[in-house]
C-alpha positions in Angstrom: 125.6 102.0 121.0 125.8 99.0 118.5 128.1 99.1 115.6 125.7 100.0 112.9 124.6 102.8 111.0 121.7 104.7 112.4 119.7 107.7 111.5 117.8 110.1 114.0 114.5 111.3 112.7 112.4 114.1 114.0 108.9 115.1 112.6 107.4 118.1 113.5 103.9 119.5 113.7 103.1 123.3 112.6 102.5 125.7 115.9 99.0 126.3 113.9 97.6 122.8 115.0 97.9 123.1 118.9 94.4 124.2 118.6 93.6 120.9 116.7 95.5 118.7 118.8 94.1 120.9 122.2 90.3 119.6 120.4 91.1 115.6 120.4 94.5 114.5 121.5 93.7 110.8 121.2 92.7 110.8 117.7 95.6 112.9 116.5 98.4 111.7 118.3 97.3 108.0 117.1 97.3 109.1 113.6 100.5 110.9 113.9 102.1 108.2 115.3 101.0 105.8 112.7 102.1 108.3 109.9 106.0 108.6 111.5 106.2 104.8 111.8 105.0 104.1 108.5 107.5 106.7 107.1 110.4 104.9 108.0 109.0 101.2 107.8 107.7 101.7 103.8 111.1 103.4 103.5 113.7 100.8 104.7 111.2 98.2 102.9 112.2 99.9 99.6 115.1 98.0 97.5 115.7 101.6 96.1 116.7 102.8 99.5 118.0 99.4 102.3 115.7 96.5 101.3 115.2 95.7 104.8 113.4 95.7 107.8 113.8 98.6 110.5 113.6 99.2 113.9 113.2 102.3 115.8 111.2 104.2 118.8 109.3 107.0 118.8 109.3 109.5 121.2 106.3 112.1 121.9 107.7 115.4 123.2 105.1 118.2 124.8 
């Protein structure tokens, strides 16, 4: 681990949209994965919050 602070995120999807995601994987995952990596990009952009730039992975779990 590096000596600086981190934060672990986890976003999670209602049980009610396994049908959804069943219908067209592709299209949803993409758009979920753009949604969680904007999150935390627009926030650490903020002044209000760190004023920086972050980095981070995302991990899909099934």
């Amino acid at each position: 681990m590096l000596p600086v602070p981190y934060f672990h995120l986890v976003f999670t999807l209602p049980h009610d949209l396994n049908g959804l995601i069943a219908a067209a994987p592709r299209s949803l995952y993409e758009t979920l994965f753009a949604a969680v990596s904007a999150t935390p990009t627009e926030f650490a952009a903020n002044p209000r919050h760190l004023g920086g730039v972050s980095a981070f992975s995302v991990v899909l779990h099934t």
